[in-house]
N, C-alpha and C positions, 0 to 999 in steps of 0.2 A: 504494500500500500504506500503511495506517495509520502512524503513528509509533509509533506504542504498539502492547505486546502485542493482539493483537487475538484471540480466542477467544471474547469474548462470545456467549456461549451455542450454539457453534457445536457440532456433534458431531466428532467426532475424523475421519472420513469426510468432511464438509464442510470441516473445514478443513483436511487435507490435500490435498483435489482446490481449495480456493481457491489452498493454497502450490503447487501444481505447474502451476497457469491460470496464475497469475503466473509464476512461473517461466518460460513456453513465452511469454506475451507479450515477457518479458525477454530473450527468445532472446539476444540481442548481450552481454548482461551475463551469460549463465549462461554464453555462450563463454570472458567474461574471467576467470569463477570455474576455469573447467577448465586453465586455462596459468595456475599456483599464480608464475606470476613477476607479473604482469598483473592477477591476480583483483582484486587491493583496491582498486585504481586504476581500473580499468573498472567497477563498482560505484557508487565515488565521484563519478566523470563523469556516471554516467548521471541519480543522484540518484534513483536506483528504492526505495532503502529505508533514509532518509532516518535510521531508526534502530541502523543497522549501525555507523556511527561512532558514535556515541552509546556502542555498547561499549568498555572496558578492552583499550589495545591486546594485551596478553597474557595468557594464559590461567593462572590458578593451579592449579598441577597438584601436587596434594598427592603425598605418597610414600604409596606402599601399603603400607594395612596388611596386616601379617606375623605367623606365628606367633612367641612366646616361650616361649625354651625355659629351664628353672630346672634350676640343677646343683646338688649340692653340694661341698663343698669338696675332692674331687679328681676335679673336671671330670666325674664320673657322672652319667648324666641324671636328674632326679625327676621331673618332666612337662613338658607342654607344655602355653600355655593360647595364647588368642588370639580378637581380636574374629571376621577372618575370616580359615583354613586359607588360607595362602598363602607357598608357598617363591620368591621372586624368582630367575628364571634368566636367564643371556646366549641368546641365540637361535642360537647355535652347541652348546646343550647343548637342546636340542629338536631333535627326531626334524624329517627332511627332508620324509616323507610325512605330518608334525603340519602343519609350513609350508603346504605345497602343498593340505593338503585343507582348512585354515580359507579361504585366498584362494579356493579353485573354488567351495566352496560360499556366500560370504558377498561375494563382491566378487572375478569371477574376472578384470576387464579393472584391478585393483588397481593392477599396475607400467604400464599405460597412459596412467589418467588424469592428472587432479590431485586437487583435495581435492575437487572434485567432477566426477562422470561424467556428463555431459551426455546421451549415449547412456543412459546408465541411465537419468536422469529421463527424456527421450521415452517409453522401452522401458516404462515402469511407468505413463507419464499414459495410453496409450494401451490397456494393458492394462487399467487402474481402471476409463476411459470403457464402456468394452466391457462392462466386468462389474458396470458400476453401485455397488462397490463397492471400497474399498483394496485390491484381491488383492495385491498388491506392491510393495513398497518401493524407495527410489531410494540411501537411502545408502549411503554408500562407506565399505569398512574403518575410512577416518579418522575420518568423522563419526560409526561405531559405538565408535570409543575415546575421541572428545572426550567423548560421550555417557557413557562410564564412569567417565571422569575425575569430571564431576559427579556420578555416583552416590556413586562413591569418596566425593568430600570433604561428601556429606550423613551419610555414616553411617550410625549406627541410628537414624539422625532421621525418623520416619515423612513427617513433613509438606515436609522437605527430597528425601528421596527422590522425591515425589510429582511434586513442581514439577522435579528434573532428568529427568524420565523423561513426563511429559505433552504430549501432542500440542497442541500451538500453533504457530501459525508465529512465537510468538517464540523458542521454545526451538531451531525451527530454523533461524535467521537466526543465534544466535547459535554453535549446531553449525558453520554454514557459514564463518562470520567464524575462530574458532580451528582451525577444521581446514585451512586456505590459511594460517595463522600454523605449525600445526604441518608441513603439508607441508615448506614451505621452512625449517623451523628443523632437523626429526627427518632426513627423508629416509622413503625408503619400509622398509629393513629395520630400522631403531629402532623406527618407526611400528609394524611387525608385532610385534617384540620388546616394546613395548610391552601391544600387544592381547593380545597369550597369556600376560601375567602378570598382567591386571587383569581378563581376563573371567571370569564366574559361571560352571563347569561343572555345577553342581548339586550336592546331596550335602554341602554345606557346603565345597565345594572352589571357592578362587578360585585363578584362573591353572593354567597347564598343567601344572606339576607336582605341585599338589597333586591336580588329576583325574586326572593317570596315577597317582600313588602311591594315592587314593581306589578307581578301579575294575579296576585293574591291577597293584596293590603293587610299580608299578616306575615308572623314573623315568623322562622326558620325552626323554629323547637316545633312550631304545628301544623307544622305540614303530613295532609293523611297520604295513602300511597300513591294514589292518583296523581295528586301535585307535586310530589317528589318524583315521580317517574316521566311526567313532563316537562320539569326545569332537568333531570337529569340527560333526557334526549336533545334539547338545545344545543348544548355542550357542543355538541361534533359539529354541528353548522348554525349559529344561532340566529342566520339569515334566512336558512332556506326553513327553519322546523321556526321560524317565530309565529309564537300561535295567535298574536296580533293580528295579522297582516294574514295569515294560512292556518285558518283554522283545520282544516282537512290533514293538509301534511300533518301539522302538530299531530294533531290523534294518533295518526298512524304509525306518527315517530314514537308517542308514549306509550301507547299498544304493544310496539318493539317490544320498549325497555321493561313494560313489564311481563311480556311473555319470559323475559332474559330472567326476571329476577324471580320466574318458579322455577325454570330450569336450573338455577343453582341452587334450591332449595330456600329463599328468602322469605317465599311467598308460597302458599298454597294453589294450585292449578284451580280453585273454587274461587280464589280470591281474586286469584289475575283475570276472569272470568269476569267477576261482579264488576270490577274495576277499571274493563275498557269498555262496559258499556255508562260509566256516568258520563256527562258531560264536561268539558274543560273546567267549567265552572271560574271562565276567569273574572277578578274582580278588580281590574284596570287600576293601577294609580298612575297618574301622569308624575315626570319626573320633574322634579321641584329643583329647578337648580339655579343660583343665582340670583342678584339683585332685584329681578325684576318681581320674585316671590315674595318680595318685603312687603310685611305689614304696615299697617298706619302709614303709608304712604314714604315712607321711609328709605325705600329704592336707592335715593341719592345719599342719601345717610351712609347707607350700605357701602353705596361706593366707593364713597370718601373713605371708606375703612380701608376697603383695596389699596388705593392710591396710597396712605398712607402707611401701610404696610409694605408695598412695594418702591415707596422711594426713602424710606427711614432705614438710614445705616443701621441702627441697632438693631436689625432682622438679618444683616449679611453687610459683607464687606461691599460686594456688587449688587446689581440690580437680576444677575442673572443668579447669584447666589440668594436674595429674596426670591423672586421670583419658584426658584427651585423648591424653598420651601414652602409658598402658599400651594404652588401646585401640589405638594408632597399632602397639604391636606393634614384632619385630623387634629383640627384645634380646636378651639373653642374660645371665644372670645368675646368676653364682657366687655359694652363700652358703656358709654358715659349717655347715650342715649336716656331721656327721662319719658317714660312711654307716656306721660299727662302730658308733657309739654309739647311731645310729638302730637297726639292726638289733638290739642288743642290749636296749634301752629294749622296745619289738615284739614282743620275742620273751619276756621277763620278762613280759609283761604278758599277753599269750596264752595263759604257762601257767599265770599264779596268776588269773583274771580272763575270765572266757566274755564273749561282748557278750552273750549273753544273759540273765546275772544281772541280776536285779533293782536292784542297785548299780553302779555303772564305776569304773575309774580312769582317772590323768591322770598324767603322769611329763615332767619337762623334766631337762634337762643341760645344764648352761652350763659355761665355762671359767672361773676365777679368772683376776681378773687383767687382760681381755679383755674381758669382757661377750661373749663368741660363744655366741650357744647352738648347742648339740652335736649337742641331740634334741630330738623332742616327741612325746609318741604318746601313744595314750589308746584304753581297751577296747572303745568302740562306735563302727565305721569310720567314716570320711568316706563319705557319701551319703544319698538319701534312703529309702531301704527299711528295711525292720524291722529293729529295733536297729542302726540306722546315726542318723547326725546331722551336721548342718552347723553348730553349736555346738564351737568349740574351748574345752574343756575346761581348758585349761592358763593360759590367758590373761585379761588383762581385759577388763571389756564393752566399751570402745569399739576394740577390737584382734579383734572377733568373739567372744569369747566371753560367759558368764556373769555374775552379780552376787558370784561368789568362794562360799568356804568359811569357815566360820572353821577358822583353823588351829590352835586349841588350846593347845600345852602347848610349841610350836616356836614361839610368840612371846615363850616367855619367856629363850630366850637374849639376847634384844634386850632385855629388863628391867634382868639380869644387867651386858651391856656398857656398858648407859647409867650403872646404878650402880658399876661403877671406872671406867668414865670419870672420873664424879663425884668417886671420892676413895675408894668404899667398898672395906675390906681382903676379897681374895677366902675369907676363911676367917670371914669374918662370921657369926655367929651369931645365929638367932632361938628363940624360945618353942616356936614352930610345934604348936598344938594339934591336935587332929582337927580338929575347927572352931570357928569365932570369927567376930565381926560383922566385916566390913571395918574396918578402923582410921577412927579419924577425928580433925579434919581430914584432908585432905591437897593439898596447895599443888598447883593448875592450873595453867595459861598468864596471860601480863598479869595479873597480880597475884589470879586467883579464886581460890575457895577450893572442895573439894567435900567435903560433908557430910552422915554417916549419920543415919540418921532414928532418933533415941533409944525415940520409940515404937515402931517397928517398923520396925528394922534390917537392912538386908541383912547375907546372913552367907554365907561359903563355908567347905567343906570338903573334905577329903582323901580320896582313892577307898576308904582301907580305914581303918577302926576303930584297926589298928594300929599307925596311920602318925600316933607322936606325939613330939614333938621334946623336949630340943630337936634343933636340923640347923646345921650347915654349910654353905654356899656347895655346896660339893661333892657333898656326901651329897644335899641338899635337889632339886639339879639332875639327879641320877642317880636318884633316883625320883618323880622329877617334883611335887613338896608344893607343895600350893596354896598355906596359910597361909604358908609361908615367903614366897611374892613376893608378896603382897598386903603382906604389913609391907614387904618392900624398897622396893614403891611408895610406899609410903605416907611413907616414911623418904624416899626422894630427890624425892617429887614428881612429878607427872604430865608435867608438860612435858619435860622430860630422856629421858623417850620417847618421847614422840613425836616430838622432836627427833633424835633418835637413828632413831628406824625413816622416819626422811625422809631423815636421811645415805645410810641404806641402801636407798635406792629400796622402802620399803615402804608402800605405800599401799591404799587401800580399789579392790579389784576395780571398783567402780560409780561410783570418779571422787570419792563423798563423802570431807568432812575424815573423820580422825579422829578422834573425840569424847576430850572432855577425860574421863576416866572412869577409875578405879582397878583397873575390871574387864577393861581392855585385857591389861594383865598376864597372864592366864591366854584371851589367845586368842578374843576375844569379836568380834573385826571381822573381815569376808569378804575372804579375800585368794585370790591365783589360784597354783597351783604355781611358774608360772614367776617370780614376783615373791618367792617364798618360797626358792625354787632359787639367785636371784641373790641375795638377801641373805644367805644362807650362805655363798656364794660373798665375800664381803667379810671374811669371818671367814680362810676360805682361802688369801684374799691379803692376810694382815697386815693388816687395816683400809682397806685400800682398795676402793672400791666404784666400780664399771666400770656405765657403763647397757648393757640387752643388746643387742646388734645381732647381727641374724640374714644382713646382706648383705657378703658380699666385694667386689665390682666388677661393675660392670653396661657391657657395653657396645652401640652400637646401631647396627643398619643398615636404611641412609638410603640408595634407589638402589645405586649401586655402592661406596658407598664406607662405613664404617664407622668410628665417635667411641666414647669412654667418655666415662659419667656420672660426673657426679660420685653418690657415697654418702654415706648418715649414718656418721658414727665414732663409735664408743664414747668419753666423757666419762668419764674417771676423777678421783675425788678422796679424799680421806682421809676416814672415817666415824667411824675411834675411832687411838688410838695403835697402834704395834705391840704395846707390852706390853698393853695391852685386850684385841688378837686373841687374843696367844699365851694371854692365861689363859684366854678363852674355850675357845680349842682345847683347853687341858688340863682344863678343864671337861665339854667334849662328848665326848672322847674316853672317860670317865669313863663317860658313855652306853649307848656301844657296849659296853667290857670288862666293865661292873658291874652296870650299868640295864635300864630299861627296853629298849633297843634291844639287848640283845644278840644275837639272833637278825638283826642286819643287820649282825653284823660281818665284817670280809672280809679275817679270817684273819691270814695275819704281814703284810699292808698297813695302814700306819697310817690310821683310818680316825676321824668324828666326826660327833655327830648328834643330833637328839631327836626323840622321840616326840610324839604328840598326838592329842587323841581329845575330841572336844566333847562337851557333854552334850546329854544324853540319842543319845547314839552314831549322829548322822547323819552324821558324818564321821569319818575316822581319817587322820591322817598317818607317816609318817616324810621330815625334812630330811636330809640328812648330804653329805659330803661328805670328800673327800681334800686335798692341797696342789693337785693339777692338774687338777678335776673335782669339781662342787660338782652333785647333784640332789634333788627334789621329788618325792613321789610320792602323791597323795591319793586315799583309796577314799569312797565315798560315794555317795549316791541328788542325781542333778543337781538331782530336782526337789523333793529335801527331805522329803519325807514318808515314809522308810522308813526306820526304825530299824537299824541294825544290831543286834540280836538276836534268836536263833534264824532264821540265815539260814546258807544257805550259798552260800557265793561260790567260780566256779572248781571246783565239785565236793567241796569240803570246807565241815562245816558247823561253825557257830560258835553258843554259846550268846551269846558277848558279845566284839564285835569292838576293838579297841584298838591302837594306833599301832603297838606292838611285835611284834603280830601278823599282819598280812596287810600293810601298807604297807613294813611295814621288810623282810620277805623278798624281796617285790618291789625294794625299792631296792639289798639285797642282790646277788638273780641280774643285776639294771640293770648297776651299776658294776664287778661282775665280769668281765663281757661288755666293758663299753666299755674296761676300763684292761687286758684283757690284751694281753700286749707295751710294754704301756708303762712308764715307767720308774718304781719305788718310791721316793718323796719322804717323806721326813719334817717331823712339823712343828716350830715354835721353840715348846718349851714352857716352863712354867716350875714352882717348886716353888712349891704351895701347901701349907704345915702346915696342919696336923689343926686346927680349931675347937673341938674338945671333946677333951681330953686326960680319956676315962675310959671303959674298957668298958662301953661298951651292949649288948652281947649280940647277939643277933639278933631281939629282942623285935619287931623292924618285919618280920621272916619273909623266905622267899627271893622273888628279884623275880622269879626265872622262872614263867614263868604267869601273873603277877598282871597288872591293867591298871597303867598308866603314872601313875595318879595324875592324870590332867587334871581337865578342871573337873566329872565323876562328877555334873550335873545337878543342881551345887549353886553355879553362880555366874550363875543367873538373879536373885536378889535380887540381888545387886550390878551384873549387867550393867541390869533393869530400875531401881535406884536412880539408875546412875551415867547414863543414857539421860535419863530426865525431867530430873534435874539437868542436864544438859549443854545443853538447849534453853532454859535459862533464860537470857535476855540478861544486860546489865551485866558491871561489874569489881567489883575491889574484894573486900572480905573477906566473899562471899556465899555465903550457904548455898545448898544446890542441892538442893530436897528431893525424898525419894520418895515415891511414893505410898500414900499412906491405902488405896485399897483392892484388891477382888483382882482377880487379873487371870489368865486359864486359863492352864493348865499349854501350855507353846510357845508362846503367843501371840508374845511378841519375835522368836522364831526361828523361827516362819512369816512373820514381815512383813520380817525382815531377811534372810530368804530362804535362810542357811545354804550353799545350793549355789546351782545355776545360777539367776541372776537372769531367766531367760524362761520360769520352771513350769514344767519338766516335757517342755523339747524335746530333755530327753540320751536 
């Protein structure tokens, strides 16, 4: 026999009747393979295949992959995902007539031989010769499960599965070699125990319990003989005998197996009798796999676990080393999921929000304090069918979602806290015109400088005519006044925010910097809910800012026995002082009782928050938040080209959609849901005096109804000023100019995408 694989161009027929010529020449040496004490060494002696030692004395016998199942945080299932449907069982929890009908039909002289049946090989060379073709195979139980072991550790590797599963007499030299190692290592009932948890029953069901639970919705200890004698005739083709799809074959195939198993004495010829005349009696479960079986809506939830599993180093050095192990299966994994707040998030959004509007929302829930997030849910399902999407909505693009939103008028509390950071008194007072050019200078990062174009200025203004200062800190923040925080920027500097919304894990959806730009102020960079969710959430918890983690404890089973992973923990540090926070809070809170948001207030619970609403109304926000429960909730078209006006969302129509209006009731019915029963916390506030000691009347009008004052589609001149200026290289005291000429109406915020950074897949 060759040294080497030998198949050269041989067909699978030819070289199976060469491996069993040879074999029957070997007579003396296929004796020693059959007495598994003996085999290796009468082999060795004979020197008949000179490449059998040349193999790794023992076989690497990967653990099988398993399903994972995801809970959330009070051990409630949310799905189940997994490479292959497989529940690992003792072979004392398998049915007796499951035992008895895989040996009769597949290797009935099994407890006879050794790793290999010498009787068998004869019985199939002699059959072959006769029939001029393979009619029948010779391996034994064993060498059908060495054989699966290889399949096992190729995976979803096409070209790995190919070479474990291809007919060569090298692949089966070395079947023969590890099944005389497993003989004497396993024994013969491990051996079985083994085989009925790694073989293919078809249906996406490996190992015997998930084919009982697959076509039987029950589990492997009770199965009677019928059922075992149909999942045990599968086996051999679980294509052609799947009783799914052929019910007829199936019969005839289980008929076989149990004709097989009175002939060995298993069964009574009275029993085999009664028992191909019932019916398959099958009781279907469709297989449950992945994300999109999430409960409470929860789908994206789920995913985000994926993602974060698969890009967090603490799972594996690589990605393909994670990777290896989620497919490897077999975990279990608690997360930080709060099944009320899910259910409440879900249920708010279902009733203000159809999938089928033309625009969706996104809603998260995190903890202060913690970084857990609570919830995530969003108006158009996990899947692929109309108005469904595999886009998480909530999150950033490299965590599976979008290119972000801009969030408007809810980034200007992070203006706010950068400027008393800095020094500035919270009863500060500006001019605040209707509108006015962006201020200029005003001092960037490393020493630059950015600068309006004296010829033709960028300029923003205030959503109403009426809205003319001067404002207070207070006043300006509770109807959200443009001009007011373009002077505060401009007064403390550019860098100090963005310094600031990096404390607070605020970053661009799409991975890009920040741009050094004046225009950030009023909401001009795409951020993702949940990134906007937790930096409120820092406000919540005194200036502390928590990263979010979505995972409790992951533990995993390996064979019999069962280890915990290590998880990522949330990383908390200080973002502003606590007196920063508290004024902040008594700033947003302001929001809620007086502003813009009052419509999301939640009653005698102290509650806090802002509005926002981009121009020209492709998106609308409300942030807000409690001392114990900080959320996000954005409305908008994913793929940016649908205006909110004259639309109606959820069955209610809207001439002109705004932060205060459709996002904030939503965040409203959210945290009412999630916080009842929970405990009323109040926050540490402080006194800010009035800024302007003199009656103004009400000449700026009531705020109910009105929009929130965001950037009303008038801080494109300064987002496109501060944009061209921003890509100008160097330091130093550089002007950053805008451009001379015109440029169409949305142009910026078509290419800077607005919503989902993948056009149009929400």
């Amino acid at each position: 026999m060759p040294k080497k694989r030998s198949g050269g161009g041989l067909s699978p027929t030819q070289q199976a009747a060469k491996f069993l010529g040879v074999s029957v020449l070997a007579g003396a040496v296929l004796a020693g393979i059959a007495l598994p004490a003996v085999g290796a060494l009468g082999l060795a002696a004979k020197g008949s295949v000179e490449s059998f030692d040349e193999l790794p004395a023992n076989m690497k016998t990967p653990p099988l992959s398993q399903r994972t199942t995801i809970l959330d945080a009070d051990g409630g299932q949310i799905a189940t995902v997994y490479s292959r449907d497989r529940t690992v069982v003792p072979l004392k929890d398998v049915s007796p007539y499951m035992q008895k009908a895989i040996v009769a039909i597949e290797d009935s002289r099994f407890y006879q031989h050794g790793a290999v049946d010498l009787k068998g090989v004869l019985r199939a060379l002699n059959k072959n010769a006769r029939s001029g073709e393979v009619a029948q195979g010779a391996s034994t139980l064993t060498q059908q499960y060495v054989k699966n072991v290889f399949v096992e550790e190729a995976g979803d590797d096409p070209t790995k599965v190919a070479q474990a599963t291809q007919q060569t007499i090298g692949r089966k030299i070395r079947e023969l070699k590890y099944a005389i190692q497993v003989e004497e290592e396993l024994g013969k009932k491990k051996i079985l125990e083994n085989y009925l948890n790694i073989t293919f029953f078809g249906q996406q069901a490996y190992g015997v319990e998930a084919a009982a639970q697959r076509y039987f919705s029950k589990s492997a200890k009770d199965l009677n003989v019928q059922e075992a004698a149909l999942l045990a005739g599968i086996v051999q083709s679980p294509s052609r005998y799947d009783p799914v799809n052929d019910e007829a074959e199936a019969t005839k195939r289980r008929n076989t197996v149990l004709r097989r198993m009175a002939d060995v004495g298993d069964i009574s010829r009275s029993q085999a009798a009664e028992a191909m005349k019932a019916p398959l009696g099958l009781k279907v479960s469709k297989p449950k796999n992945g994300c999109i079986t999430a409960v409470k809506g929860a789908g994206f939830f789920c995913d985000y676990v994926r993602e974060v599993f698969l890009n967090d180093p603490v799972f594996g050095k690589t990605k393909e080393a994670r990777a290896k192990v989620w497919n490897q299966g077999g975990l279990t994994i608690r997360t930080t999921m709060d099944p009320q707040a899910q259910d409440a998030a879900q249920r708010s959004i279902k009733d203000h929000v159809y999938k089928s509007d033309e625009v969706a929302t996104a809603a998260s829930l995190v903890q202060p304090g913690t970084g857990k997030i609570l919830a995530m849910g969003q108006s158009r399902p996990y899947g692929f069918g109309k108005n469904q999407t595999q886009i998480n909505l909530s999150v950033d693009q490299s965590m599976g979602g979008g290119m972000g939103y801009q969030p408007g008028s809810t980034f200007k509390p992070i203006v706010a806290a950068a400027a008393i950071e800095d020094g500035m008194p919270a009863n500060k007072v500006y001019p605040s015109p209707y509108e006015m050019p962006y201020p200029s200078p005003v001092a960037a990062c490393d020493g630059r400088t950015w600068k309006n174009d004296p010829a033709s200025p960028a300029e923003v203004a205030n959503e109403n005519r009426s809205e003319v200062g001067p404002y207070d800190m207070k006043e300006a923040t509770a109807k959200s006044v443009n001009t007011y925080y373009v002077q505060m920027i401009s007064d403390i500097g550019i860098c100090p925010v963005t310094k600031m919304a990096k404390k607070m894990g605020v970053e661009r959806a799409d991975g890009d910097k920040m741009p050094q730009v004046p225009s950030i102020a009023l909401g001009t960079q795409e951020m993702s809910p949940l990134t906007m969710a937790n930096a409120y959430a820092t406000f919540a918890s005194r200036g502390m800012y928590c990263t979010p983690v979505a995972i409790e404890s992951i533990s995993q089973r390996v064979g019999d026995s069962t280890k915990s992973l290590e998880v990522p923990k949330s990383t908390c540090s200080r973002a502003m002082s606590e007196k920063t926070a508290d004024t902040i809070n008594t700033l947003l809170r302001g929001v809620v009782e007086d502003g813009t948001g009052k419509k999301a207030g939640l009653g005698s619970r102290p509650s806090a928050g802002k509005t926002g609403t981009t121009d020209e109304r492709y998106a609308a926000w409300f942030v807000g938040y409690t001392p114990n429960m900080a959320g996000a909730v954005w409305v908008g078209d994913p793929a940016h080209k649908r205006k909110m006006v004259g639309i109606t969302i959820g069955g209610v129509p809207h001439d002109k959609v705004f932060g205060g209006e459709v996002p904030g009731p939503i965040w409203g019915d959210m945290m009412t849901g999630a916080l009842e029963g929970k405990p009323v916390e109040n926050f540490n506030t402080v006194h800010i005096p009035d800024g302007i000691d003199r009656d103004r009347g009400d000449g700026n009008g009531d705020d109910e109804g009105r929009d929130d004052g965001d950037d009303g589609g008038n801080d494109d001149g300064g987002f496109i000023g501060g944009l061209v200026g921003g890509n100008n290289g160097g330091g130093g005291d550089q002007t950053f100019p805008t451009p001379s000429f015109s440029i169409p109406e949305g142009f910026f915020r078509g290419q800077g995408n607005g919503g989902n950074g993948n056009g149009g897949r929400g």
